[in-house]
C-alpha positions in Angstrom: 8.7 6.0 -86.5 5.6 5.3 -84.0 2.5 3.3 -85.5 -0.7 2.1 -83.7 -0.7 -0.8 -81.9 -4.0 -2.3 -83.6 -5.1 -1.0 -86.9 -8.6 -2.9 -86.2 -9.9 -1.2 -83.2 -8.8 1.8 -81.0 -6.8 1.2 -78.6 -6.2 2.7 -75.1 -2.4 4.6 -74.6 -1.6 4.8 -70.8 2.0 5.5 -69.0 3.1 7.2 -66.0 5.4 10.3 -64.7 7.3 10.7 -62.0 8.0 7.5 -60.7 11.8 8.3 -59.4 11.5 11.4 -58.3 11.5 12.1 -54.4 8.2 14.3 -54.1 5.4 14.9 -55.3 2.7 13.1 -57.3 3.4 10.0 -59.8 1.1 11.0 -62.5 -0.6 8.6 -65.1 -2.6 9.6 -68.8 -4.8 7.1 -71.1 -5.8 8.2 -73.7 -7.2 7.1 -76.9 -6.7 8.6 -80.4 -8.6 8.7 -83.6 -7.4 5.8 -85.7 -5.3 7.9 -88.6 -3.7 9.9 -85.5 0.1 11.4 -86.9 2.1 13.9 -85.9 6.1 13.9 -86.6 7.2 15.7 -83.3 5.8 13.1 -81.2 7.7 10.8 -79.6 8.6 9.2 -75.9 8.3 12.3 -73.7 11.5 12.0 -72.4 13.2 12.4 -75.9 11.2 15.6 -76.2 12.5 19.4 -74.7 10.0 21.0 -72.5 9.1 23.3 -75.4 8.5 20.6 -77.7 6.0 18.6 -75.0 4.2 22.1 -74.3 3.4 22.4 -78.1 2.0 19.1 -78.3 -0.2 18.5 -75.2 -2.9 20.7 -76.7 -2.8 19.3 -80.1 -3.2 16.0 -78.3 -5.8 17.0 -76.2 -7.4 18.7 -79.4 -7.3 15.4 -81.0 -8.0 12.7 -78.9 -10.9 11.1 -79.5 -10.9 10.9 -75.0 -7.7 11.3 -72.1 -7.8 10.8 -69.0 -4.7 12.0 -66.3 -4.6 11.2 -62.4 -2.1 12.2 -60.0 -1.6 9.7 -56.7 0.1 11.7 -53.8 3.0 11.2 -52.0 0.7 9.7 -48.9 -1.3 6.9 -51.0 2.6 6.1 -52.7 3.8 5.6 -48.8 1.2 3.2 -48.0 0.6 1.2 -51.0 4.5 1.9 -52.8 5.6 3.4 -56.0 4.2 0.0 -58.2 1.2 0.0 -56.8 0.6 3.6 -56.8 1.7 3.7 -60.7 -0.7 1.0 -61.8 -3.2 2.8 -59.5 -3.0 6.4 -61.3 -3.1 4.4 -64.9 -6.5 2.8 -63.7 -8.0 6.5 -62.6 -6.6 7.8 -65.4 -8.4 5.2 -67.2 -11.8 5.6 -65.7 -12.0 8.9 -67.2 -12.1 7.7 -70.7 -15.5 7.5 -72.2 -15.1 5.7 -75.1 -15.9 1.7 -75.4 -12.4 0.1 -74.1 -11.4 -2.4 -76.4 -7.5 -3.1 -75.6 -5.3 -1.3 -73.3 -1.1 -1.1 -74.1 0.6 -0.1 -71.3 4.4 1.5 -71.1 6.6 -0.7 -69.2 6.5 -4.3 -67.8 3.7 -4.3 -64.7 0.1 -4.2 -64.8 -3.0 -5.0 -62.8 -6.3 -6.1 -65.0 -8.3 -3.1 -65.2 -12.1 -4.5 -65.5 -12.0 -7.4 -67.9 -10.4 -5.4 -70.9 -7.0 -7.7 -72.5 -3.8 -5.3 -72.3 -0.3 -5.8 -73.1 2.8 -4.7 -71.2 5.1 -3.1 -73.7 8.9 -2.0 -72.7 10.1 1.4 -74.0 6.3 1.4 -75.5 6.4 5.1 -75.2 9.2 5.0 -78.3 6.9 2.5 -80.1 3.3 3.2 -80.3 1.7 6.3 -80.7 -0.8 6.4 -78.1 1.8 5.4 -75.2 3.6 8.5 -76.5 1.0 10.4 -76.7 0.1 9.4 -72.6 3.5 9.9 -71.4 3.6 13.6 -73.2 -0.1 14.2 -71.2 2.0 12.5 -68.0 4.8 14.6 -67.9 3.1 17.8 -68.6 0.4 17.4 -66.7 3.0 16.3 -63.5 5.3 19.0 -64.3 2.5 21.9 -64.0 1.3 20.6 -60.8 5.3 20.8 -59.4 5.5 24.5 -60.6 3.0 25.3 -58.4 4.1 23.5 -55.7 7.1 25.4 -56.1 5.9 28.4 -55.4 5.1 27.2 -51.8 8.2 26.1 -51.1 11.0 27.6 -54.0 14.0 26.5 -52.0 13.8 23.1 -53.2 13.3 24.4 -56.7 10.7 21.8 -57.9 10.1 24.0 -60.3 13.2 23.0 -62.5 13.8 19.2 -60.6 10.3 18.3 -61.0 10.8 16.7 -57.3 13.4 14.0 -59.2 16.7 13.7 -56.9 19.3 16.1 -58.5 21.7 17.0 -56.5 20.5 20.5 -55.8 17.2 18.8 -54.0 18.9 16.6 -52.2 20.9 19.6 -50.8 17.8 21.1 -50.2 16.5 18.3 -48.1 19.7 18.2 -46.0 19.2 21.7 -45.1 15.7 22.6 -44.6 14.7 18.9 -44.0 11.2 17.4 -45.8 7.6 18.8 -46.5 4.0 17.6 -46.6 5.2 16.9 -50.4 8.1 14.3 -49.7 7.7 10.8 -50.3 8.7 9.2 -46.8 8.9 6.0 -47.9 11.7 6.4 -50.7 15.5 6.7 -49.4 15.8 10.7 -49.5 19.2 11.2 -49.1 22.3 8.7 -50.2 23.0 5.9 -46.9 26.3 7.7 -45.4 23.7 11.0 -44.9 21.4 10.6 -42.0 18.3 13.0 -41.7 17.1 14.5 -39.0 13.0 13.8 -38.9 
């Protein structure tokens, strides 16, 4: 069963999307919701079906007392890495929140201070605390709209269904019609025994 974090004073939710995945964006939601916030279906994105993450992003959104989602693009994740750029699209994400921030929980283990606000990293958070759950639905819906239309610019590497993370049809894709504009250059591609021709 999720719960709130603090019972005392709102907190911020904020995890990421699309960390692993080859192309693409790594997207990040915060978001902060009213204090008596419950709903049954959610839970950590992950452990939701597609369907079940598409009915609750607008009763989130509905709800929320404020949200926030960024996307940082495969060029920024190049230069600054995948860490970097996470924490990065969690603090833009969190910029666009216009309530009085008070705490922030963050899914996982790495953080940067954002401001002065206190945060705390929490593993598997998303499974735990309602507004980290809440976040990673916003993420992953959010992330997986923008790779549907990316996939209708180029549908042979069938984003649409991969989300950019590397199944085996992608990488197969990437061995034959090599990368796009949309690739991450910096993450290994394809497995070490499969060169690529650039």
């Amino acid at each position: 069963m999720l719960k709130s974090f603090h019972h005392t004073f709102d907190e911020v939710g904020t995890d990421e999307a699309g960390r692993g995945c080859l192309a693409g964006p790594v997207t990040a939601a915060a978001i902060i919701l009213p204090k008596h916030f419950k709903n049954n279906l959610l839970n950590d994105s992950k452990q939701l079906s597609e369907t079940k993450r598409d009915i609750l992003r607008p009763i989130i959104e509905e709800d929320a007392l404020c949200y926030g989602v960024a996307h940082i693009f495969p060029e920024e994740i190049d230069k600054i890495n995948i860490l970097n750029a996470s924490i990065l699209a969690m603090h833009k994400a969190i910029d666009q929140l216009n309530e009085n921030l008070k705490f922030i929980i963050v899914d996982g283990n790495r953080f940067k201070p954002y401001k002065n606000v206190p945060f705390e990293c929490i593993i598997k958070g998303d499974g735990k605390y309602m507004s980290i759950a809440a976040a990673s639905v916003l993420a992953k819906t959010y992330r997986d709209e923008y790779m549907a239309h990316l996939h209708d610019e180029f549908p042979m590497y069938n984003w649409k269904k991969n989300k950019g993370y590397p199944t085996k049809e992608h990488r197969e894709a990437i061995r034959t019609y090599g990368l796009t504009k949309y690739h991450r250059k910096s993450f290994r591609q394809l497995p070490e025994q499969l060169t690529l021709k650039l």
